[in-house]
FIVEX-533051 format. One line per 3 residues: their letters; for each residue x, y, z of C-alpha. Coordinates in pm, 1 decimal. Layout:
N
A) X/Y/Z ~ ...
//
This chain:
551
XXX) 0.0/0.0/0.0 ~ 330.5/225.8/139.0 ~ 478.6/186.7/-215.5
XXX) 164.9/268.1/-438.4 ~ 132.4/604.4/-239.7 ~ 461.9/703.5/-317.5
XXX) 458.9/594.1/-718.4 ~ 148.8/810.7/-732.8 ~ 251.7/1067.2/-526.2
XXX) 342.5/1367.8/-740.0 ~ -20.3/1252.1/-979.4 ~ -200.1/1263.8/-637.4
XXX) -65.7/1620.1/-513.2 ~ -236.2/1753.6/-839.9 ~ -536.4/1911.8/-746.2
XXX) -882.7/1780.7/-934.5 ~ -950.3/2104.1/-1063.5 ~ -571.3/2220.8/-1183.7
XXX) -660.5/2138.4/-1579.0 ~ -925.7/2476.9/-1544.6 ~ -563.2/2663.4/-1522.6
XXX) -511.5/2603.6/-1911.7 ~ -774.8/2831.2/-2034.9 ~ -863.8/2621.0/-2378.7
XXX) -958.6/2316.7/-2125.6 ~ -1189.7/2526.0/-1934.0 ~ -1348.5/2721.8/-2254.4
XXX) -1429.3/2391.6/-2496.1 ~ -1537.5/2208.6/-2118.3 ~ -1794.8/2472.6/-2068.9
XXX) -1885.4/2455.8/-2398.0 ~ -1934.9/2079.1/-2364.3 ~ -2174.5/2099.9/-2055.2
XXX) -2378.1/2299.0/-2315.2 ~ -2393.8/2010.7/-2575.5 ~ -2397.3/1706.9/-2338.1
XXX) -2720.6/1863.0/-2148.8 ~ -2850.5/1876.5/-2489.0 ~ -2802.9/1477.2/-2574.5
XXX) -2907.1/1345.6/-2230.8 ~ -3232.3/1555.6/-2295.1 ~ -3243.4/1349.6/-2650.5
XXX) -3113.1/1046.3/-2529.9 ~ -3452.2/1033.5/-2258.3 ~ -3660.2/1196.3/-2539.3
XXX) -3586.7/862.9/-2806.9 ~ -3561.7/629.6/-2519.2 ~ -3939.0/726.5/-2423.1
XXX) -4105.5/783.8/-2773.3 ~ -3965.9/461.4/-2841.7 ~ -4184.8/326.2/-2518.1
XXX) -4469.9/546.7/-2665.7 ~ -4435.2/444.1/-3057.6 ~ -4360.3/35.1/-2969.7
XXX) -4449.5/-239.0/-2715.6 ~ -4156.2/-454.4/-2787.5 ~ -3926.7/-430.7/-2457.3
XXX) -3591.5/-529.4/-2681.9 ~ -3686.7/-193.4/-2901.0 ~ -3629.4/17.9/-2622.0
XXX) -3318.6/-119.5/-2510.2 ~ -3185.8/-85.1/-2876.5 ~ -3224.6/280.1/-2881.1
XXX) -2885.4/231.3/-2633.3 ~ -2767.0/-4.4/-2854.7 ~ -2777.5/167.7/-3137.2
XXX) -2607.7/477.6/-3005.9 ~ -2308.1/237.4/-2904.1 ~ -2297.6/51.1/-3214.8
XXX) -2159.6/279.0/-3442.3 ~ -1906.8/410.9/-3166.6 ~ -1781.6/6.4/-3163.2
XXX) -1789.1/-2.5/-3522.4 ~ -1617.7/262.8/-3685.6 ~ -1382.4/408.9/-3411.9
XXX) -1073.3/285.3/-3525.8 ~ -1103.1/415.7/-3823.1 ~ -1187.1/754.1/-3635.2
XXX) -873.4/668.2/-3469.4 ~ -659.5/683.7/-3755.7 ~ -830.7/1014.7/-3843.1
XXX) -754.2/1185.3/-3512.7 ~ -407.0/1061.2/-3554.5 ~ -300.1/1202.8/-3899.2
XXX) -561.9/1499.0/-3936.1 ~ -640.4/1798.4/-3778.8 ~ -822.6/1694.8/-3482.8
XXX) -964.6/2039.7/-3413.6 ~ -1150.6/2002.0/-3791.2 ~ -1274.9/1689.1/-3725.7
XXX) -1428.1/1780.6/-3437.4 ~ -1622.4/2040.4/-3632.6 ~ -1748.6/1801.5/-3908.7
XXX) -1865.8/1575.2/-3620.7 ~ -2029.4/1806.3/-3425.4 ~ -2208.1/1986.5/-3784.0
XXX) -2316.4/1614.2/-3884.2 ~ -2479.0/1580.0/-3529.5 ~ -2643.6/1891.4/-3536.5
XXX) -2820.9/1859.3/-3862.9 ~ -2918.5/1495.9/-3785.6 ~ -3091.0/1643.7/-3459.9
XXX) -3217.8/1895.1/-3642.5 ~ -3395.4/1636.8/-3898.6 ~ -3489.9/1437.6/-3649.9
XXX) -3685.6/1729.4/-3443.7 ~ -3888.4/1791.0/-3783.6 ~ -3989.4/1417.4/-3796.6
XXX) -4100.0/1397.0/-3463.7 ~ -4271.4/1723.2/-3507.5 ~ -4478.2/1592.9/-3769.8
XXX) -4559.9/1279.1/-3565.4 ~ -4344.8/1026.4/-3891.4 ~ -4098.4/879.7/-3669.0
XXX) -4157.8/500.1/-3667.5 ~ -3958.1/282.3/-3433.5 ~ -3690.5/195.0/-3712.3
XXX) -3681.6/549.4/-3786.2 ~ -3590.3/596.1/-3442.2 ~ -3319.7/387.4/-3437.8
XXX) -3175.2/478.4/-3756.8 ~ -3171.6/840.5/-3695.4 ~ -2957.5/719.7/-3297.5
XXX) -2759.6/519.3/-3462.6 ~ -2651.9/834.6/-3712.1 ~ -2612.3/1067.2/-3436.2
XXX) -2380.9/746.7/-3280.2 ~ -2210.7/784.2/-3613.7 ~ -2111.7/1154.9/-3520.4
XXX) -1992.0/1053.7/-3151.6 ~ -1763.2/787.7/-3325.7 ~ -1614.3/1060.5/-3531.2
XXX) -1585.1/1295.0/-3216.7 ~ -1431.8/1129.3/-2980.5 ~ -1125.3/1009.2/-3019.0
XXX) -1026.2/1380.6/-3162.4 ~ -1168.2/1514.5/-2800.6 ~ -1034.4/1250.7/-2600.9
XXX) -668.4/1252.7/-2770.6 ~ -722.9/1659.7/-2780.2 ~ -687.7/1630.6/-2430.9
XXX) -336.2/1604.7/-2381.2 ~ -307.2/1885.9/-2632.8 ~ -483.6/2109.8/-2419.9
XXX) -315.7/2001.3/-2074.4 ~ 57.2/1906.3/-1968.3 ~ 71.5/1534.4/-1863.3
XXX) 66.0/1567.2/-1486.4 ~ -255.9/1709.2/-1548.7 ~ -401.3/1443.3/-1721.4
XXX) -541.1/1197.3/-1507.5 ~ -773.4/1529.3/-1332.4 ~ -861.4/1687.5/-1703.7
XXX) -1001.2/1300.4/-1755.5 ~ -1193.2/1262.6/-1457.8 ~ -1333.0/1606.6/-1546.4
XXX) -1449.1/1557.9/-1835.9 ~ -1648.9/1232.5/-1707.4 ~ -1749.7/1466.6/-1419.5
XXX) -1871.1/1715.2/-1676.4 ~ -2080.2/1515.8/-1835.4 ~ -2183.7/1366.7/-1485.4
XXX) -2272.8/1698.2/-1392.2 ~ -2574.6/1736.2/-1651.8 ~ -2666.0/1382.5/-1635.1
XXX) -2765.7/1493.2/-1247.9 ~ -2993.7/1770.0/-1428.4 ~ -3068.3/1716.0/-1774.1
XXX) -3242.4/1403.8/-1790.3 ~ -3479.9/1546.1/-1489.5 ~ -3516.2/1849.3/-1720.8
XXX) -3551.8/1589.7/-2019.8 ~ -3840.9/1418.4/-1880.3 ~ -4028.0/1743.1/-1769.8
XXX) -4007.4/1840.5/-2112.5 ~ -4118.2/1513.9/-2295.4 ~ -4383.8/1517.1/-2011.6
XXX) -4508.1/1928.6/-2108.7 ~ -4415.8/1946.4/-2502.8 ~ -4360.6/1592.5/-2658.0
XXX) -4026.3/1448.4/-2747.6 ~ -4013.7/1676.0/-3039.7 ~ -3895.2/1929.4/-2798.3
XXX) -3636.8/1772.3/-2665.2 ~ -3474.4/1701.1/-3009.2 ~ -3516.8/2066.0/-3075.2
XXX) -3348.6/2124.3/-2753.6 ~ -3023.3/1923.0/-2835.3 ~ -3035.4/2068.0/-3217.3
XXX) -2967.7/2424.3/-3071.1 ~ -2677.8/2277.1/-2784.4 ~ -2454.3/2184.3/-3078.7
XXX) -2371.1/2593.7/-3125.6 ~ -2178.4/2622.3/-2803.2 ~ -1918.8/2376.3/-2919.4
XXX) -1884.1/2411.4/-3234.7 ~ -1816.4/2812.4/-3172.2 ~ -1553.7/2688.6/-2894.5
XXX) -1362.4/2457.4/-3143.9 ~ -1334.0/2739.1/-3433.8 ~ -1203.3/2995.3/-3208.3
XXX) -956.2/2725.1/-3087.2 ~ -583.5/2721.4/-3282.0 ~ -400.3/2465.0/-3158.4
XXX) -34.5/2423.8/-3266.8 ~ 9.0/2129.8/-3466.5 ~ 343.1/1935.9/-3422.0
XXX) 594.9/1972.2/-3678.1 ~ 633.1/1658.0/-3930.2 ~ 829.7/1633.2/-4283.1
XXX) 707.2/1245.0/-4334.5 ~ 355.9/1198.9/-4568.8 ~ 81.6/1126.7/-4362.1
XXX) -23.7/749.2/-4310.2 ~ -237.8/588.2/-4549.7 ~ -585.9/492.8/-4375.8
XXX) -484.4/116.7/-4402.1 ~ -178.5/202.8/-4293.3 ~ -295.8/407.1/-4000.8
XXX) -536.5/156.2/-3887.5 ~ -259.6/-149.4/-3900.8 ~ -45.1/69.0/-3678.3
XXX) -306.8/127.1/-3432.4 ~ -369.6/-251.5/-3405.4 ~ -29.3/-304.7/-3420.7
XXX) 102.0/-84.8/-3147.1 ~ -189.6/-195.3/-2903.8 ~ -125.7/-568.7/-2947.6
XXX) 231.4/-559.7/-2873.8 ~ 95.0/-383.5/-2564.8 ~ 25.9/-547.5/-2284.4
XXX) -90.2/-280.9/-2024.5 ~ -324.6/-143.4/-2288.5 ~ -442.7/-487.6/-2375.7
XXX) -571.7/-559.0/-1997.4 ~ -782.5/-252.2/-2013.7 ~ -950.7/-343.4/-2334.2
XXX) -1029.3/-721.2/-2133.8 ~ -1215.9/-523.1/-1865.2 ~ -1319.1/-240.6/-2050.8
XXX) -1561.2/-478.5/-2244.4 ~ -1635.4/-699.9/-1945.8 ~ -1736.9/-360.8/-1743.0
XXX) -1942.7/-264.5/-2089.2 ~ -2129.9/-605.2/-2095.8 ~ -2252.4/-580.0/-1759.5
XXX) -2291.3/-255.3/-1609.3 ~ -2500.0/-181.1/-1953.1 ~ -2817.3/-332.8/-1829.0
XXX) -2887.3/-42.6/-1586.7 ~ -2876.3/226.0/-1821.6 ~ -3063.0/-4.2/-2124.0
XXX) -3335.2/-98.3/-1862.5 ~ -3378.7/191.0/-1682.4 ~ -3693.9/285.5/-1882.9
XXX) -3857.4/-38.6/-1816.2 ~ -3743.8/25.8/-1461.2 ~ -3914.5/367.5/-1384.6
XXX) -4194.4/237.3/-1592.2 ~ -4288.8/-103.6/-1488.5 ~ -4035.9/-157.4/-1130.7
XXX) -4139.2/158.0/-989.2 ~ -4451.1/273.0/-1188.4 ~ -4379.5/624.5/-1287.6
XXX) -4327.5/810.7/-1591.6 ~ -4100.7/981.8/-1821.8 ~ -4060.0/1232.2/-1509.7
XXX) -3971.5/945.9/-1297.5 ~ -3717.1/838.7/-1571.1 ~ -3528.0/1190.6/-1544.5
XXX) -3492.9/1151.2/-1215.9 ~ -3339.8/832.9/-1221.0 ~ -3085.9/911.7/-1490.9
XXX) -3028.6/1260.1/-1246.9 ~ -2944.2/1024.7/-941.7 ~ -2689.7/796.3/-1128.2
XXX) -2511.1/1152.4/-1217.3 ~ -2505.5/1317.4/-948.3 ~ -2324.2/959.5/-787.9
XXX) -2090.9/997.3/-1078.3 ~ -2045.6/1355.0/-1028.6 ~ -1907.4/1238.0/-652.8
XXX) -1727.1/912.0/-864.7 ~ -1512.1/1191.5/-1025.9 ~ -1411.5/1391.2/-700.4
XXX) -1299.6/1096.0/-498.8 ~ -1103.2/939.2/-784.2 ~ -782.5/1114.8/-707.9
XXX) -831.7/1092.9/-330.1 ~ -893.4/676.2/-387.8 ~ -601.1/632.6/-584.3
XXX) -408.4/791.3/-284.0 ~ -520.6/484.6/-102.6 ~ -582.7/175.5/-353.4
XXX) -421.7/38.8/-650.5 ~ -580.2/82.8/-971.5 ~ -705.6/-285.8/-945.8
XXX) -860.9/-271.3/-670.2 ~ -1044.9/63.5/-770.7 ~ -1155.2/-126.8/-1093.3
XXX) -1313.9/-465.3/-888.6 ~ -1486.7/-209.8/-643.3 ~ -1677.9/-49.1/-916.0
XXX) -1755.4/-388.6/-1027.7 ~ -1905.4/-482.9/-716.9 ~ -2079.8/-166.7/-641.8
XXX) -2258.6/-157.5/-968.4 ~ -2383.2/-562.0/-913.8 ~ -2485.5/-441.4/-559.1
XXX) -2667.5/-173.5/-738.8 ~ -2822.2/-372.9/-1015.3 ~ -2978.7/-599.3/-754.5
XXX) -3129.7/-331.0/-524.9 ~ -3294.3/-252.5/-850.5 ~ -3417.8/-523.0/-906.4
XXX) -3595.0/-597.9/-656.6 ~ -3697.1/-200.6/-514.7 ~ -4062.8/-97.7/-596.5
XXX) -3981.4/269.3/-419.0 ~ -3856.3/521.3/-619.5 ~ -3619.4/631.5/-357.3
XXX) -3423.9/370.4/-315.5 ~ -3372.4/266.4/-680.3 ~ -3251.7/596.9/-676.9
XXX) -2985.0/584.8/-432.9 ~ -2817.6/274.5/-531.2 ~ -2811.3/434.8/-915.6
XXX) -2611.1/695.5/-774.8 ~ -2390.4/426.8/-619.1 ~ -2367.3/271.4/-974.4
XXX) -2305.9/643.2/-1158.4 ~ -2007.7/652.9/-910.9 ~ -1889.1/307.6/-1002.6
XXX) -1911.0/377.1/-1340.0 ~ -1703.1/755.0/-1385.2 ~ -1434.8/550.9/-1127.5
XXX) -1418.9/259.1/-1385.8 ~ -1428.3/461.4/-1680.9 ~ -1207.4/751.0/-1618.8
XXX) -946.5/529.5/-1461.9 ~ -921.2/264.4/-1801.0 ~ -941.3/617.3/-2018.5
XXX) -628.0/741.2/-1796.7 ~ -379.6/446.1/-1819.2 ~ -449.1/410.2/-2210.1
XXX) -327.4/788.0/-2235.9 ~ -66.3/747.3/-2008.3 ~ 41.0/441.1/-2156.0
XXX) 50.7/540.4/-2555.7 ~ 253.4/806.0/-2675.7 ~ 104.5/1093.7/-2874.5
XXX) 165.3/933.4/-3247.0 ~ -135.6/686.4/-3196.9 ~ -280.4/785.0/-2850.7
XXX) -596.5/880.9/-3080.8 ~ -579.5/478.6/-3215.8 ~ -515.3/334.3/-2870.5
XXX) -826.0/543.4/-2692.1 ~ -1069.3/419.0/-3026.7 ~ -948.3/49.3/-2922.8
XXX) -1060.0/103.4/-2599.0 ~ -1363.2/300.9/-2699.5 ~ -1451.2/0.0/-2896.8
XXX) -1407.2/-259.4/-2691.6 ~ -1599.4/-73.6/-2388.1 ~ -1864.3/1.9/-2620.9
XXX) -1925.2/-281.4/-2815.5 ~ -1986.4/-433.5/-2443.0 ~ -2203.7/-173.7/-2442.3
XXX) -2427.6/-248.8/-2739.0 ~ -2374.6/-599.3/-2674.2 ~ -2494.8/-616.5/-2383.9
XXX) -2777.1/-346.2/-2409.2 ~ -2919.8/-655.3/-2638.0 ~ -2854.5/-900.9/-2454.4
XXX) -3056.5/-787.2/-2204.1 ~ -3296.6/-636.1/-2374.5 ~ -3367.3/-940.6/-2512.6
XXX) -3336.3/-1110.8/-2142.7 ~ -3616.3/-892.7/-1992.2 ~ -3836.9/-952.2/-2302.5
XXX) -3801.4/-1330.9/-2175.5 ~ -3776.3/-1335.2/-1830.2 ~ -3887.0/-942.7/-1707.9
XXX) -3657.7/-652.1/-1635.3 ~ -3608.7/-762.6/-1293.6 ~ -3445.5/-1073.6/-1363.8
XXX) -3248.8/-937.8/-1629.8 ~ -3105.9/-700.7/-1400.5 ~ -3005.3/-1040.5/-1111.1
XXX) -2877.9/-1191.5/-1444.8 ~ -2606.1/-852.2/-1484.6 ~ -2543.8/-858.3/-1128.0
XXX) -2358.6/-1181.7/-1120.8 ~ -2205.2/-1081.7/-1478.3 ~ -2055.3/-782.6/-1319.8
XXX) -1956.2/-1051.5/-991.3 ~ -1751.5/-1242.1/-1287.5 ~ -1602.1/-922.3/-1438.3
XXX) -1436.1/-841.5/-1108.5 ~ -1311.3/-1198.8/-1047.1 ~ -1141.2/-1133.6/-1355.2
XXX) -899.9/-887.2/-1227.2 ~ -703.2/-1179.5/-1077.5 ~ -607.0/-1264.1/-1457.9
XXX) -600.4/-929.6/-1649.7 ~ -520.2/-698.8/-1334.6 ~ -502.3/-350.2/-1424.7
XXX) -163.1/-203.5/-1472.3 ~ -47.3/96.3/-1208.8 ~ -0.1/437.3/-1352.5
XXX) 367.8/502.2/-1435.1 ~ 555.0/801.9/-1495.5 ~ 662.6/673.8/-1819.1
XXX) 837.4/944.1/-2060.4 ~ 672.0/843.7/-2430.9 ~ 806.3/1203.1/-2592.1
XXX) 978.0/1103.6/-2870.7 ~ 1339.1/941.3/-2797.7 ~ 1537.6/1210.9/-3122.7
XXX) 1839.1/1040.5/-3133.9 ~ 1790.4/887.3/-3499.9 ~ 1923.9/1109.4/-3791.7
XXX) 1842.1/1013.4/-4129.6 ~ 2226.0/902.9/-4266.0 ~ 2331.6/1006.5/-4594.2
XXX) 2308.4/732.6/-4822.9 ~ 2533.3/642.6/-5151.4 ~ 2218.5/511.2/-5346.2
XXX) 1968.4/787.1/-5445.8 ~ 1650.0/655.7/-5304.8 ~ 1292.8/749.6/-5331.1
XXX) 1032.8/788.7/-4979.4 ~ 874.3/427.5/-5134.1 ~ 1124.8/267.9/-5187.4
XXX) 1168.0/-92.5/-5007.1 ~ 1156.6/-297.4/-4875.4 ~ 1412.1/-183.7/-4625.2
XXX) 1634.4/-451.7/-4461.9 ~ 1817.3/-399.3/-4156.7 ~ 2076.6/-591.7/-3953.5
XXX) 2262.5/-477.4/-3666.7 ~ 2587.4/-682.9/-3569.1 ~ 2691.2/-698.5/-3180.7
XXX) 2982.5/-897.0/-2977.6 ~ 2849.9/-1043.0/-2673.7 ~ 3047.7/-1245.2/-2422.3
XXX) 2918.0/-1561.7/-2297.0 ~ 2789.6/-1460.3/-1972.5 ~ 2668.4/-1175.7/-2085.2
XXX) 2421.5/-1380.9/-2309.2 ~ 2119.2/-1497.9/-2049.8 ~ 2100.7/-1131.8/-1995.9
XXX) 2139.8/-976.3/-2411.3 ~ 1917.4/-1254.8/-2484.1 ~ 1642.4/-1107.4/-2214.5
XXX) 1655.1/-746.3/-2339.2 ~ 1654.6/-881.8/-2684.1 ~ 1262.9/-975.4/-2659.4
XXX) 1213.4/-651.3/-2505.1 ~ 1354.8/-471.4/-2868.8 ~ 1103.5/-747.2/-3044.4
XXX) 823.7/-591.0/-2903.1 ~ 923.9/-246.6/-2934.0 ~ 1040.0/-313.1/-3300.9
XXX) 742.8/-505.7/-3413.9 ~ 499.4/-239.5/-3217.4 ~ 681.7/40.9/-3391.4
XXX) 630.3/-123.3/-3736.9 ~ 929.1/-331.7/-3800.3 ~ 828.8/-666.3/-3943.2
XXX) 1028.9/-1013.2/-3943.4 ~ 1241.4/-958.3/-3665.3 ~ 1500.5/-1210.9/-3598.1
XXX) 1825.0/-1321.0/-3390.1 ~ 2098.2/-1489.9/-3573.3 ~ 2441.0/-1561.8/-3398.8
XXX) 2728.6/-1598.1/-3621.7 ~ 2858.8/-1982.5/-3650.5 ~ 3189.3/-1941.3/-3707.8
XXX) 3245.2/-1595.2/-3464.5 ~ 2999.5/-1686.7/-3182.6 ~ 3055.9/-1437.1/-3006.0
XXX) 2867.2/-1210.9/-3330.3 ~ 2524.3/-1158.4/-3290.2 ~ 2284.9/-987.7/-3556.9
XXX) 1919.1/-845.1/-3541.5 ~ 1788.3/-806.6/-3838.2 ~ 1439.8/-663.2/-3939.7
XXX) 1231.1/-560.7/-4227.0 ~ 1031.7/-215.0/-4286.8 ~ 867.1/-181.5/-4631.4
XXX) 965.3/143.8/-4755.0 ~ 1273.0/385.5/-4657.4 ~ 970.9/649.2/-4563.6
XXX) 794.8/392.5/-4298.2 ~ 1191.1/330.4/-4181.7 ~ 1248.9/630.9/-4066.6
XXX) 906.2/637.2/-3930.9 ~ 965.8/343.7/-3751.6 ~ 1275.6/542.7/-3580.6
XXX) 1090.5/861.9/-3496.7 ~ 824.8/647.4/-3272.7 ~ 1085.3/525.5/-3045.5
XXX) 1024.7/688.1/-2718.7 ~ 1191.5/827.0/-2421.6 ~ 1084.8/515.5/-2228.5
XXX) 1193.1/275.2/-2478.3 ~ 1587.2/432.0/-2495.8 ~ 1667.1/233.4/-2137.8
XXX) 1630.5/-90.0/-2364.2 ~ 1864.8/42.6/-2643.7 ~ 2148.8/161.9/-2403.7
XXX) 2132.3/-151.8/-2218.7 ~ 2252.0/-343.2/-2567.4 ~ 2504.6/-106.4/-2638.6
XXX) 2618.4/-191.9/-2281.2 ~ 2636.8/-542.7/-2360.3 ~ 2848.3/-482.6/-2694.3
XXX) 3214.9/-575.6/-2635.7 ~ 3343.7/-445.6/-2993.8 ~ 3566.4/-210.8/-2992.3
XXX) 3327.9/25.7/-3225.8 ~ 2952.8/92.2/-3123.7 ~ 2735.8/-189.0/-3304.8
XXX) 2783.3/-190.0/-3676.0 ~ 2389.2/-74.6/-3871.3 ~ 2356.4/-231.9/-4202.5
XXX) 2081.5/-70.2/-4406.2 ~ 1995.6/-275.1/-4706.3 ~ 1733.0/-244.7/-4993.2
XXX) 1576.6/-589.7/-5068.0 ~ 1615.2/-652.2/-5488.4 ~ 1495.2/-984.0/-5627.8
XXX) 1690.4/-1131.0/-5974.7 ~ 1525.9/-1066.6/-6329.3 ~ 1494.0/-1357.7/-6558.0
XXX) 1583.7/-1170.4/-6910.2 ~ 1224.4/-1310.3/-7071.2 ~ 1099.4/-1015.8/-6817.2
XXX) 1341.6/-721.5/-6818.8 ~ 1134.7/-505.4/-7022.9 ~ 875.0/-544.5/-6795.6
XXX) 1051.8/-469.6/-6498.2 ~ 1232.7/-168.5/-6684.6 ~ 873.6/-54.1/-6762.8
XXX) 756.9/-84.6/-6402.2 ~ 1071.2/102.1/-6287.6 ~ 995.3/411.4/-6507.9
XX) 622.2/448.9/-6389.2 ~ 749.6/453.6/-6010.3
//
């Protein structure tokens, strides 16, 4: 316990509210409380139509689902996007799509045309426009804030949000209940304005770089490159989707809850969504102070538990009251979850692809999401609401006992600013930025007991080297000079080689110095950088000759 205080000591001196120092992090998070009051007053405006316009109980519970879809579904690619474009633009085009889908969709409902389909279809669109958002806002984060202030701009930006779910959906309901859920679409349609006059007076700096930007196949392999040879990252996206499965059945079946459990109405369904905020609003205060005291782990199975606690209080509560104190006990668990997996991806994923890394997570945690938002939608249809919810409660009982397997990493002060040691040599052989593929051996002299050890750090450089974008890496010792060692790997072009070298991070240099340590030659280890060239059978040299001149 004594030693996780003092790794998190200088994170946990940082006070929650030192990000609203940086005044581009306070102007676009005002602006946001603006346009997330406006979607939790849509999000309980399509979640009751849809309980006005359709009797089906796995309808409703789609309208969640099909907000999360398209957020599991095409992240990654908005990933890639937030990684080699102007994130401040995207942002724009996201927010402009939303705002003219809401402003459709207040016109249909208007008119009273809005079937149940057409429900979904225009959620799932407006889904479409969060998938594009966020991982621009999310990566823009660490734009707008120095790293030590990370973890507290994260938890208040859940907070933010929090902090209109404790109002908006109460607000919400009372206007479904007075005007129709027309209004409340018209309500978000006009919220959009706030942001989207934030982001264009915003002019962020973007970071110098003389390499052509990443093809979107490219960009994409990358991404799932860099968080595969990743283990810390790969343990959140394990318990980001378990947390997703489970905890999802609250929010999917709260309308069935204030409805059927409880017997109230779209008032009563506010309310409800108001109490699990203002719990998560108190989630995102205490999360510095907790981490002060536990490990991230034990954070992570606490919000499990408290949200399975929660899910069977539910369950079986017929007063209003209480159903909506244990929600705020779940909204709590559910920022301290959240915000904490959001953190460690950042802080483990340096800027290059931090916008890749975050759409990962954002897809694994909400495909859980949708998921499970079906599944038990589709429960409750079978078996009621109420057993649906028992059914989560021991899901979310499993997704803690998981920890013991896929325990969450701690938060590190790791350095990931680029390492820029690597200079681009001058090369003898005039070469173009495609040409490849790039072949690259690097000869050392290692004594024999020296070897255990080289061998050791060696898989270390794998993983950094295949994460980075190298491809067949191997080891080869020399069988007549033993004491000659060579890694060799390939890259395909001389552009994505010195790509390749520009990733390598602070962090990673400890690895590289500890093989030149090893090296016993008298000269540092010798780099050979070779361009792969297969024969030409003569039958085909025109061809070739041909190909040559069009490239």
């Amino acid at each position: 316990m004594t030693s996780n205080r003092k790794r998190s000591e200088v994170t946990n001196r940082i006070s929650p509210l030192a990000p609203f120092r940086h005044d581009i992090f306070r102007t676009i998070w005002i602006a946001s409380l603006a346009s997330n009051f406006g979607g939790l007053i849509q999000a309980v405006g399509a979640a009751w139509l849809m309980t006005s316009i359709s009797q089906s109980v796995n309808m409703v519970a789609l309208v969640q689902a099909s907000t999360s879809l398209p957020i599991m579904l095409f992240s990654l690619v908005s990933g890639a996007l937030a990684d080699n474009f102007d994130r401040r633009r995207i942002m724009l085009v996201a927010q402009s799509f939303m705002l003219a889908v809401s402003a459709l969709l207040t016109v249909c409902a208007y008119y009273g045309i809005v079937t149940p389909w057409l429900l979904l279809i225009f959620t799932f669109l407006l889904g479409c426009g969060t998938a594009l958002n966020n991982p621009s806002w999310q990566a823009s984060v660490g734009d707008m804030v120095p790293r030590d202030d990370l973890p507290a701009a994260v938890a208040l930006n859940s907070m933010g949000f929090n902090l209109t779910r404790s109002v908006g959906p109460a607000i919400g309901g009372a206007i479904v209940a007075a005007a129709g859920a027309a209004a409340a679409f018209a309500a978000n349609t006009l919220s959009y304005f706030a942001i989207l006059f934030a982001l264009a007076r915003w002019k962020p700096v973007a970071p110098e770089n003389r390499l052509p930007r990443e093809t979107l196949g490219r960009a994409v392999s990358a991404g799932l490159r860099y968080v595969a040879m990743s283990p810390n990252i790969g343990k959140v996206l394990v318990r980001g989707f378990a947390f997703g499965l489970s905890a999802s059945a609250i929010l999917a079946l709260l309308p069935l809850v204030a409805r059927d459990l409880v017997g109230g109405g779209p008032l009563t369904y506010g309310v409800m969504l108001g109490a699990f905020g203002v719990g998560a609003i108190g989630g995102a205060l205490l999360s510095a102070r907790l981490r002060e005291f536990l490990t991230s782990e034990a954070i992570v199975r606490y919000a499990f538990a408290g949200f399975a606690f929660s899910a069977l209080v539910t369950a079986i509560s017929s007063q209003g009251w209480l159903t909506c104190l244990v929600l705020a006990v779940s909204g709590a668990c559910w920022v301290l979850a959240l915000s904490l997996f959001n953190t460690t991806v950042q802080l483990s994923t340096p800027r290059w692809v931090v916008g890749r890394a975050l759409s990962l997570y954002q897809t694994m945690t909400f495909g859980g999401i949708a998921g499970g938002s079906w599944l038990w939608g589709v429960t409750a249809e079978q078996y009621g609401a109420a057993n649906a919810l028992i059914g989560s409660c021991l899901l979310m009982l499993a997704g803690a006992a998981i920890g013991l397997r896929f325990a969450l990493p701690e938060f590190k002060s790791l350095n990931l600013d680029p390492l820029n040691r690597f200079n681009e040599p001058l090369l003898e052989l005039d070469l173009k930025p495609r040409s490849g593929p790039i072949v690259v051996m690097i000869d050392y002299e290692i004594a024999d007991e020296d070897i255990p050890e080289f061998l050791k750090t060696m898989a270390e450089r794998r993983r950094i080297r295949i994460r980075d974008g190298a491809g067949h890496w191997a080891l080869m010792r020399d069988l007549e000079n033993p004491t000659t060692w060579t890694e060799t790997y390939h890259v395909p072009t001389w552009v994505e080689y010195v790509r390749h070298n520009q990733r390598r991070t602070q962090a990673d240099a400890a690895v590289g110095d500890k093989l030149t340590a090893f090296h016993r030659g008298p000269n540092p280890p010798r780099v050979h950088r070779m361009i792969e060239r297969q024969t030409i059978v003569p039958d085909h040299y025109e061809r070739y000759k041909r190909s040559v001149e069009m490239h």
